[in-house]
C-alpha positions in Angstrom: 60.3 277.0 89.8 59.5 278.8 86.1 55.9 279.8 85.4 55.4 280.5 81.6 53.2 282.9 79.7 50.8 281.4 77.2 47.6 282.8 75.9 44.3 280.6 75.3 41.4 281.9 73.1 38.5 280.8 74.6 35.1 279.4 72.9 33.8 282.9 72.8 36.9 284.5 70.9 38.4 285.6 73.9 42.0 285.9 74.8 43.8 285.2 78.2 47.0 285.7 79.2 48.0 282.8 81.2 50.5 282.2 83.8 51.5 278.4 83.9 53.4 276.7 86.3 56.1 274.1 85.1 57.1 272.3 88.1 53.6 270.7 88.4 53.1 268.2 85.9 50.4 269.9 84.5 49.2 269.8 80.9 47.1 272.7 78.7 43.8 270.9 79.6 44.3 271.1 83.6 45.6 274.8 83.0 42.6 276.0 81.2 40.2 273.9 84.0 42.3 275.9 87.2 41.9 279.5 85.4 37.8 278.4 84.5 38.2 279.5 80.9 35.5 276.8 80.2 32.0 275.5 81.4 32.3 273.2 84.0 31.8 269.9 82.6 32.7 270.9 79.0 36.4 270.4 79.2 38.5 267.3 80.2 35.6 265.1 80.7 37.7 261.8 80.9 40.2 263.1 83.5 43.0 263.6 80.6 43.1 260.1 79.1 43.0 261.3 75.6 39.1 259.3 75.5 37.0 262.2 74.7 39.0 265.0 72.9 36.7 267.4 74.8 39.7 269.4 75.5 40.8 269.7 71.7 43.0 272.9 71.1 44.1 274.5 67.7 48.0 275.5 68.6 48.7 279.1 67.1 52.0 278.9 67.2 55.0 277.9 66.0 56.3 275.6 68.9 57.7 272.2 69.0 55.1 270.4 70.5 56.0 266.5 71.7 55.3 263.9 69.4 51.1 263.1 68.8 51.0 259.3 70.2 48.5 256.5 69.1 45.9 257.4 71.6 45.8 261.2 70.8 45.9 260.8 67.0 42.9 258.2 67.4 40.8 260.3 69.5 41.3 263.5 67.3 40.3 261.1 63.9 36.9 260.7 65.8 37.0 264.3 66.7 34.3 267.0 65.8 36.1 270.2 64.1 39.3 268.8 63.5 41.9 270.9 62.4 45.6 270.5 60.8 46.7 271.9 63.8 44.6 270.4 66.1 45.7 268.9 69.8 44.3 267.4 73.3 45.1 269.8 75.8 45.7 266.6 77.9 48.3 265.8 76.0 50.5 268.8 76.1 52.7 268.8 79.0 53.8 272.6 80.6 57.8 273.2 79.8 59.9 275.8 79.8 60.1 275.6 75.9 56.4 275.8 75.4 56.6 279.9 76.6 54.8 282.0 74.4 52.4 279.1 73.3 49.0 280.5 71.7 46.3 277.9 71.5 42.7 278.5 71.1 39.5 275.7 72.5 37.6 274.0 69.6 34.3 274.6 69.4 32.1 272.2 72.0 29.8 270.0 70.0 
């Protein structure tokens, strides 16, 4: 079992340092719903499907995300706020290599 240490900037500007477990196939969207670092009902409306981009994220730093597929490059064209470095939550799986990772939630429209 390896937890890793990420920080997520909230929708008010606030930082959280976030322990994340690894050996639960969890992604960035299920990690910020368990520590309630957003209104109920404002994140990860569509269960993680990459349908509704409600858990968009700009990623902070310099990690080597997995590759964007089809479904979340679609969603995040038809996205609100869109950034260069802009992400689903969903779609970012917790690994070892992704300690240190510093995303921050796009504003809710």
């Amino acid at each position: 079992m390896q937890d890793i240490n990420i920080k997520i900037t909230d929708r008010n500007g606030v930082t959280h340092d976030v322990v994340a477990p690894t050996d639960m196939a969890m992604n960035l969207m299920e990690v910020v719903r368990s520590y309630e670092l957003a209104e109920e009902g404002t994140i990860g409306i569509c269960g993680g499907m990459a349908m509704c981009a409600s858990c968009q994220c700009y990623v902070n730093s310099d990690h080597n995300l997995p590759e964007m597929t089809d479904d979340e490059d679609a969603m995040l064209a038809e996205a609100f706020n869109v950034e260069d470095n802009s992400r689903l939550g969903c779609q970012i799986q917790m690994t070892p290599e992704l300690e240190g990772l510093e995303v921050e939630l796009a504003p809710e429209d």
